[in-house]
C-alpha positions as a LaTeX table, in Angstrom:
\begin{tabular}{lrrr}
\hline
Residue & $x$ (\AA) & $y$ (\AA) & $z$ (\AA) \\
\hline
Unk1 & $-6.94$ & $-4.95$ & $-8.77$ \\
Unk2 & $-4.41$ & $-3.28$ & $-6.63$ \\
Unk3 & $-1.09$ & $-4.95$ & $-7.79$ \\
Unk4 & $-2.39$ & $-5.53$ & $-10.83$ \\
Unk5 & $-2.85$ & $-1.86$ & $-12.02$ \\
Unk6 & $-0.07$ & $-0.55$ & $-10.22$ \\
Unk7 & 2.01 & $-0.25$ & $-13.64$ \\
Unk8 & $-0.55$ & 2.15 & $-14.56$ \\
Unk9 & $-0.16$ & 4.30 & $-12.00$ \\
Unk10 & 3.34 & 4.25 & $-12.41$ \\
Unk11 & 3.35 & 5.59 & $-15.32$ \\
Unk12 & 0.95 & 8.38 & $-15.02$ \\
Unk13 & 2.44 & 9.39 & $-11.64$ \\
Unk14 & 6.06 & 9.89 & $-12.90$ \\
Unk15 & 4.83 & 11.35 & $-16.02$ \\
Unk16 & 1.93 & 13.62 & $-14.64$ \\
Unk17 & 5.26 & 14.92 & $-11.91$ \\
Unk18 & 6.40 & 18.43 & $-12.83$ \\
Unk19 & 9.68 & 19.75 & $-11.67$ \\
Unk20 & 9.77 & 23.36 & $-10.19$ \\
Unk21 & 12.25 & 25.90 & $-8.86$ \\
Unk22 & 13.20 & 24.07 & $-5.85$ \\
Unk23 & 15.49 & 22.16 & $-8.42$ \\
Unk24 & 17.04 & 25.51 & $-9.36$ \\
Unk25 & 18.42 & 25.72 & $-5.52$ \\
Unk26 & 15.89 & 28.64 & $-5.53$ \\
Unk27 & 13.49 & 27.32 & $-2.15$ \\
Unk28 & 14.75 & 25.98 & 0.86 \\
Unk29 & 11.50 & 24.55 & 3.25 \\
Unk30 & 14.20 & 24.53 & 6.19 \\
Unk31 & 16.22 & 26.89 & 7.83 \\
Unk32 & 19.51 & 24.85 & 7.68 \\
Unk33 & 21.28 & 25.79 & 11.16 \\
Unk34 & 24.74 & 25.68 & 9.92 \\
Unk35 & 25.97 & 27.93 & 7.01 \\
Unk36 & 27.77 & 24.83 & 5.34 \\
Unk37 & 24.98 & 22.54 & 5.37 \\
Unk38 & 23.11 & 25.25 & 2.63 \\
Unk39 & 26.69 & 25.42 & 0.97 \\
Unk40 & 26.49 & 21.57 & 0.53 \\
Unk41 & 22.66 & 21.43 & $-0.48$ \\
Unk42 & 23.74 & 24.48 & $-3.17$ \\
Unk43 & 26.22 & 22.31 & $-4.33$ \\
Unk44 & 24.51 & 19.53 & $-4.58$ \\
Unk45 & 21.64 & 20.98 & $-6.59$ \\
Unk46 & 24.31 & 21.96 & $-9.21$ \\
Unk47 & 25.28 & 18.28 & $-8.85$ \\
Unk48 & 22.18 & 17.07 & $-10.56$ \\
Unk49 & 24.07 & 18.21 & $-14.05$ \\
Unk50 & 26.83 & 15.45 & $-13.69$ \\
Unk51 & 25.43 & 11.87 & $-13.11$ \\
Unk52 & 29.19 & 10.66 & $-12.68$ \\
Unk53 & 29.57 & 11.87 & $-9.45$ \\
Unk54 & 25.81 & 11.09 & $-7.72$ \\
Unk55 & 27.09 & 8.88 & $-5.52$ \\
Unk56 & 30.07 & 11.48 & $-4.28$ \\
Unk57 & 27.51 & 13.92 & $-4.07$ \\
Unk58 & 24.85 & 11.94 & $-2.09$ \\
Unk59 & 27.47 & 10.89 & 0.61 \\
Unk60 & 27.98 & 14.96 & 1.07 \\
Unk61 & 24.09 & 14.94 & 1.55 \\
Unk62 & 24.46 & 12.41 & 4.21 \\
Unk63 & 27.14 & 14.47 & 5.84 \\
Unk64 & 25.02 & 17.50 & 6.00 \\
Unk65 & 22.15 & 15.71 & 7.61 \\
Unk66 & 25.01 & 14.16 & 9.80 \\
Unk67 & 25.72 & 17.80 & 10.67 \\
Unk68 & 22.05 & 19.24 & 10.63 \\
Unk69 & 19.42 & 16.84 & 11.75 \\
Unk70 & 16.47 & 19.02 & 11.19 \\
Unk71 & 17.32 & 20.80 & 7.42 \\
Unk72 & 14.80 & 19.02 & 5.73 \\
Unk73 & 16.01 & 20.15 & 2.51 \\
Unk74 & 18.83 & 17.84 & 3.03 \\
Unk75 & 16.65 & 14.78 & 3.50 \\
Unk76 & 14.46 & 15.32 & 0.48 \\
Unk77 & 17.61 & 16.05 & $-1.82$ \\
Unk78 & 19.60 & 13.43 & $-0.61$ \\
Unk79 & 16.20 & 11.06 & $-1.55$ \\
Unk80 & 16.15 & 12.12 & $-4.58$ \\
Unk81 & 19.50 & 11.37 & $-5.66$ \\
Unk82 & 18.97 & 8.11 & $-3.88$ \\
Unk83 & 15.76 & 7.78 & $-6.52$ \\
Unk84 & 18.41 & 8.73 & $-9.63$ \\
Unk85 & 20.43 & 5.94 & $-8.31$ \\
Unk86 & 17.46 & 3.38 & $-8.46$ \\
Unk87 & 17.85 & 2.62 & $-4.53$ \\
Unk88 & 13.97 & 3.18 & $-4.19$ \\
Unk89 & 14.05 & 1.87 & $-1.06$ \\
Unk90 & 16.43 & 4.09 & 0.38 \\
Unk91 & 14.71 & 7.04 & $-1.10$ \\
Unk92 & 11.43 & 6.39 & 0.45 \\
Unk93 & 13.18 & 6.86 & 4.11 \\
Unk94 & 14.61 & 10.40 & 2.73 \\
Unk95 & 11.62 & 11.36 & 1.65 \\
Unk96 & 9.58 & 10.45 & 4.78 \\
Unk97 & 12.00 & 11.88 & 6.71 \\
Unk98 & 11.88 & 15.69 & 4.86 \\
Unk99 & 8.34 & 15.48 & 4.89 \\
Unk100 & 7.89 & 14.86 & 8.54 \\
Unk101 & 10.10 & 17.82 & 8.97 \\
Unk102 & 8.86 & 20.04 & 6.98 \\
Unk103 & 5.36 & 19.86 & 8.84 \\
Unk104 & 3.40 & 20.59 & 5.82 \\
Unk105 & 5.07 & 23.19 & 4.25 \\
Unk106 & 6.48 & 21.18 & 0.99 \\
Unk107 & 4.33 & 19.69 & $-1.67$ \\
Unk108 & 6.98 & 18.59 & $-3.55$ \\
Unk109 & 7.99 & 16.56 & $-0.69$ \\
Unk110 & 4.37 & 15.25 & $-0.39$ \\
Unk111 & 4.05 & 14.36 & $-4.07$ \\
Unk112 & 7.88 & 12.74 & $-4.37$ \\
Unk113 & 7.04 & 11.02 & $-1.01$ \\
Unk114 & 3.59 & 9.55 & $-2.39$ \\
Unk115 & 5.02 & 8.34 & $-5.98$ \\
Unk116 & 7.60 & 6.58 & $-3.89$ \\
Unk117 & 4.61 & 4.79 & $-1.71$ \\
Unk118 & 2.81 & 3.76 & $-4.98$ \\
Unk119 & 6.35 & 2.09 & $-6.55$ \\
Unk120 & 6.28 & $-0.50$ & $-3.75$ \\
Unk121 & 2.15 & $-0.90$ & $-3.98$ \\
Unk122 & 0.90 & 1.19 & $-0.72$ \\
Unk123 & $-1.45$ & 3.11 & $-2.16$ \\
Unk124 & $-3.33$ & 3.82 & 0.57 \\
Unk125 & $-0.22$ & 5.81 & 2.10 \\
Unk126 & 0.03 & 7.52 & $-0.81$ \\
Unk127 & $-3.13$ & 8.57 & $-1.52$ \\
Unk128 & $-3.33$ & 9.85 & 1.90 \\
Unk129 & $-0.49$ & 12.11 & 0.91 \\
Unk130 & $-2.06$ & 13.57 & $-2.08$ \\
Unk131 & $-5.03$ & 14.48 & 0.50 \\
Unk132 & $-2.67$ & 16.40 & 2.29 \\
Unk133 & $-1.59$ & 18.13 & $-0.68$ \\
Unk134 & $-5.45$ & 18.82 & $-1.22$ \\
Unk135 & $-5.48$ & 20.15 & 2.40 \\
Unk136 & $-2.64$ & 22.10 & 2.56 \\
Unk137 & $-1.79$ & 23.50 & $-0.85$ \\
Unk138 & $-5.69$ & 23.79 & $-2.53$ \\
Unk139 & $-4.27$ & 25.53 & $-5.68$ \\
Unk140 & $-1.47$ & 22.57 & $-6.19$ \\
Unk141 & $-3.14$ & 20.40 & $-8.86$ \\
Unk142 & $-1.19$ & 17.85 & $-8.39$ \\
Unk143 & $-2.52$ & 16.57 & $-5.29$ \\
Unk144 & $-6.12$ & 16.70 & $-6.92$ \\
Unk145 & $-4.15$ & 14.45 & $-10.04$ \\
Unk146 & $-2.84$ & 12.44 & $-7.62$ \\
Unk147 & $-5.96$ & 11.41 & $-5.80$ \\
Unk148 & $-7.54$ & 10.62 & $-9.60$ \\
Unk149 & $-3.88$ & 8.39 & $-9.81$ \\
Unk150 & $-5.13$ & 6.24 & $-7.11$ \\
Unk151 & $-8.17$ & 5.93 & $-7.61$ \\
Unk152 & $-7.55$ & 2.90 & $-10.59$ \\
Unk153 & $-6.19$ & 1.13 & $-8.19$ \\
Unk154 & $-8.47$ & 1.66 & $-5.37$ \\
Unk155 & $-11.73$ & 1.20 & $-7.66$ \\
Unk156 & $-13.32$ & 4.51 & $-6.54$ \\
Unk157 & $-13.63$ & 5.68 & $-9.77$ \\
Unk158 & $-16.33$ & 8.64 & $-9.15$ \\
Unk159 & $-13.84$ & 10.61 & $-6.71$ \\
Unk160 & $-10.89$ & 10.16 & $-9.16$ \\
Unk161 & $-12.97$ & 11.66 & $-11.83$ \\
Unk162 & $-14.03$ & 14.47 & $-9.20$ \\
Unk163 & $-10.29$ & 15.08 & $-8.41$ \\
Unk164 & $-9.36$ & 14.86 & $-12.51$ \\
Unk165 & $-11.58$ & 17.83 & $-13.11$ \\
Unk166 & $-10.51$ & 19.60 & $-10.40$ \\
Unk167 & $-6.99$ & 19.26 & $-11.65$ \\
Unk168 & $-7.88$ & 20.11 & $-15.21$ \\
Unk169 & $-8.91$ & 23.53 & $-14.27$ \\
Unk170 & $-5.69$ & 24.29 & $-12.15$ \\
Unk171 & $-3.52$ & 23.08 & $-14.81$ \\
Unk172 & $-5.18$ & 25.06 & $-17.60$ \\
Unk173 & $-4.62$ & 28.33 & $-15.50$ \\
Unk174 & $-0.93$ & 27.40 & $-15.79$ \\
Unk175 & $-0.90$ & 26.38 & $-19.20$ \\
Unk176 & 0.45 & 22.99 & $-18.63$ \\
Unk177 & $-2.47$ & 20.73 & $-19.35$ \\
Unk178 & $-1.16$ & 17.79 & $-21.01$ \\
Unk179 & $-2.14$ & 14.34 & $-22.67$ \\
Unk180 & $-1.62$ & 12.54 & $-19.57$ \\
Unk181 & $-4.85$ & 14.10 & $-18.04$ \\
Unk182 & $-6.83$ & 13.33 & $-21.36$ \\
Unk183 & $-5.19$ & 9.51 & $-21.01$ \\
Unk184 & $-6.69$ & 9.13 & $-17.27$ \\
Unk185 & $-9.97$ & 10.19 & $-18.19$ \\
Unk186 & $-9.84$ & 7.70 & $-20.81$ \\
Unk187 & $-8.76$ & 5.51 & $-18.35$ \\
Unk188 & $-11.03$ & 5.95 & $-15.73$ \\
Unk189 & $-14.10$ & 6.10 & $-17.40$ \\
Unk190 & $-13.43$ & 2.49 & $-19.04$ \\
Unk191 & $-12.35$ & 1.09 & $-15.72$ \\
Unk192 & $-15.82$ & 1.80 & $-14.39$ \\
Unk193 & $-17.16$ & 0.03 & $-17.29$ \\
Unk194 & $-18.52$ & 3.74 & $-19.30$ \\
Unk195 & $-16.97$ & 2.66 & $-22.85$ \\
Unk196 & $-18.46$ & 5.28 & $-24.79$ \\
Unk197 & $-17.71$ & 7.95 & $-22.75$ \\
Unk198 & $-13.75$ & 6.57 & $-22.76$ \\
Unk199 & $-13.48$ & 6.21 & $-26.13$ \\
Unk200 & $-13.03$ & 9.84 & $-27.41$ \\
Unk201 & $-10.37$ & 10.46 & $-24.75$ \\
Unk202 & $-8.50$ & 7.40 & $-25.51$ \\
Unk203 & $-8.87$ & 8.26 & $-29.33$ \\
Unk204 & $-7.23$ & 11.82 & $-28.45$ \\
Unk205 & $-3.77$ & 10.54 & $-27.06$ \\
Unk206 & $-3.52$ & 7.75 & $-29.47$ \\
Unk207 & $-0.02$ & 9.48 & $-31.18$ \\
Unk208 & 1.10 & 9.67 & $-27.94$ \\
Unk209 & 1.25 & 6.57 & $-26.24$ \\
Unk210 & 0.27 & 4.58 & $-29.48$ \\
Unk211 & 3.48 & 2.22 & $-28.29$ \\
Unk212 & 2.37 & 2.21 & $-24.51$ \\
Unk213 & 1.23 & $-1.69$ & $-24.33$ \\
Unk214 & $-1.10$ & $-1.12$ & $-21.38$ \\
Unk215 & $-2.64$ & 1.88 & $-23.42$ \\
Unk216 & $-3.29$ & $-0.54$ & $-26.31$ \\
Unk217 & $-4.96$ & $-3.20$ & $-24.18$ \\
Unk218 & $-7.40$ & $-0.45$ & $-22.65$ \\
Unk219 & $-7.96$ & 1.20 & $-26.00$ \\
Unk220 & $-8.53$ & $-2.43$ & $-27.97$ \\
Unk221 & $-10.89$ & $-3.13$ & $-24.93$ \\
Unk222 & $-12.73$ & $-0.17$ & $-25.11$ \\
Unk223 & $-13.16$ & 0.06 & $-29.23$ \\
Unk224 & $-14.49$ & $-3.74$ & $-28.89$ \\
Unk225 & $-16.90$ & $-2.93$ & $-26.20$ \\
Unk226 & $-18.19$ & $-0.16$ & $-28.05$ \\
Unk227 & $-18.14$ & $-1.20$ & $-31.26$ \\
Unk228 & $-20.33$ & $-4.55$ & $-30.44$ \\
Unk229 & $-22.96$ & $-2.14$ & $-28.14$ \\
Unk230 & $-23.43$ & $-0.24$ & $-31.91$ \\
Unk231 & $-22.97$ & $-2.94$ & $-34.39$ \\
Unk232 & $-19.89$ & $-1.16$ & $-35.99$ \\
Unk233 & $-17.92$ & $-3.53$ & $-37.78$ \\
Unk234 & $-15.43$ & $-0.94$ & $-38.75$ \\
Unk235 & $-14.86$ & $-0.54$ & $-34.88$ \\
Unk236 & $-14.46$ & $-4.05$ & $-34.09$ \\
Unk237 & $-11.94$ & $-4.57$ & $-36.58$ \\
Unk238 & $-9.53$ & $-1.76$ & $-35.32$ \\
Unk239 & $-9.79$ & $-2.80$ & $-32.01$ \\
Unk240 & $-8.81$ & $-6.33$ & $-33.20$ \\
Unk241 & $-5.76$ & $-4.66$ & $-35.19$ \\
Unk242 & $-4.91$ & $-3.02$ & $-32.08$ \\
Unk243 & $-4.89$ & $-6.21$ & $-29.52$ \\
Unk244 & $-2.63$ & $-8.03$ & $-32.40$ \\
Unk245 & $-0.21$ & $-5.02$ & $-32.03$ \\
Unk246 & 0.50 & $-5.99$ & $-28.39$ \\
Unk247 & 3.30 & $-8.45$ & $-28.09$ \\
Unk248 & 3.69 & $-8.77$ & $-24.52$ \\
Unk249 & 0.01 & $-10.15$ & $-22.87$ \\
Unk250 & $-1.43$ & $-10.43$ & $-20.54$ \\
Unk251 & 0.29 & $-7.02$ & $-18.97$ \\
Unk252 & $-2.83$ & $-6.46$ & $-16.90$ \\
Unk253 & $-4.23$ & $-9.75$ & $-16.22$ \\
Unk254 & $-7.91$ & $-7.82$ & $-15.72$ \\
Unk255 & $-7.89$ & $-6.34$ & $-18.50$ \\
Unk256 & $-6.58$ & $-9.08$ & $-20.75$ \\
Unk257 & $-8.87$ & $-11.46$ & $-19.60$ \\
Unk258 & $-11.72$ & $-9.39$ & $-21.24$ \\
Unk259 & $-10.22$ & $-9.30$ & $-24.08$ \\
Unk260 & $-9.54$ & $-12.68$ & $-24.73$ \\
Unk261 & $-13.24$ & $-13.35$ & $-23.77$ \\
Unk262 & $-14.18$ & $-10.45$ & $-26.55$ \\
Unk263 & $-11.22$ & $-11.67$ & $-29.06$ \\
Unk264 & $-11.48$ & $-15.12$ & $-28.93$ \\
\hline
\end{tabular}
């Protein structure tokens, strides 16, 4: 189930991330020790406006961490161009490295760090990550999304609803609660089998990802299983229209081989 969901989590990870003032040049986690090393970072954060020159302005990244071993800032920001380049890889060490250095001071090195564990499948490491976001910065909801993120893959569906909830209400006293929570409770609740309880949430965020293949397969899978459990033809029916919309099976081999066994 691990590697086989991870595509999921993908999705609702990089989607659930929110940007925040650190990407104004407004936050620095690190004291940089030389004047020119902030001058770079500044200039660098400006940087993110012209994709052209990302790889001119990474190599001044590198130079600044050259010059300044222990401005964390540096680290993280150089990752994260690293990232915009698509050398995930690369980006992981950054962000390891800021986060070690900022000794818990930086969720947004936490989260960035963690999104880049689940890419390459350790979800373990990166659920451990959102716990220290939990730990460290209680009022963060992302760490509390985060630990909801995982748990599809790790199967412990009970604690990712806890963690959902808890995220919820942080979010709505921002403002910022979006379809992507409504999609995981969907999610989460069909995973552990509770079709009925899935089905209004899936039904809710239907405009939105209504061309999200992996949606479709959960949402066929859960109208079918509810629809048979209550004898509603109707049901049935639009959860066969929606497996026939998906061109690309099996996406999740899990959950395709339950539909096949229902559609067949």
């Amino acid at each position: 189930m691990k590697k086989l969901l991870t595509i999921f989590i993908l999705i609702l990870s990089i989607k659930g991330f929110s940007q925040d003032s650190y990407f104004l040049g407004k936050t620095n986690y690190c004291t940089p020790e030389k004047e020119d090393s902030r001058k770079k970072f500044d200039a660098a954060i400006t940087g993110l406006n012209f994709p052209n020159y990302y790889g001119g302005i990474t190599k001044v990244l590198f130079k600044a961490i050259e010059e300044d071993q222990k401005y964390c800032d540096a680290y993280f920001l150089a990752g994260y161009y690293l990232r915009l380049q698509n050398m995930h890889k690369e980006a992981l060490v950054f962000y390891y490295a800021a986060d070690s250095l900022a000794q818990n001071k930086a969720p947004i090195f936490k989260q960035n760090l963690a999104i880049g564990y689940m890419r390459f499948g350790k979800v373990n490491e990166a659920r451990e990550k959102y716990e220290e976001m939990v730990k460290y910065f209680p009022d963060n909801p992302e760490g509390y999304y985060g630990i909801a993120n995982t748990s599809v893959v790790l199967g412990d569906y009970d604690k990712g609803l806890q963690n959902l909830k808890l995220a919820e209400n942080l979010y709505k006293n921002t403002g910022t609660v979006n379809n992507d929570v409504i999609y995981m409770y969907g999610m989460l609740h069909s995973l552990k089998e509770d079709y009925e309880t899935a089905l209004p949430y899936l039904d809710n965020v239907y405009s939105t990802y209504k061309k999200d293949e992996n949606y479709l397969s959960l949402y066929a899978l859960t109208m079918v299983k509810v629809g048979k459990s209550k004898n509603d033809e109707k049901l049935i029916k639009k959860a066969r229209k929606t497996y026939d919309k998906i061109k690309n099976k099996p996406l999740v081999p899990e959950i395709s081989k339950k539909l096949e066994q229902e559609f067949s």
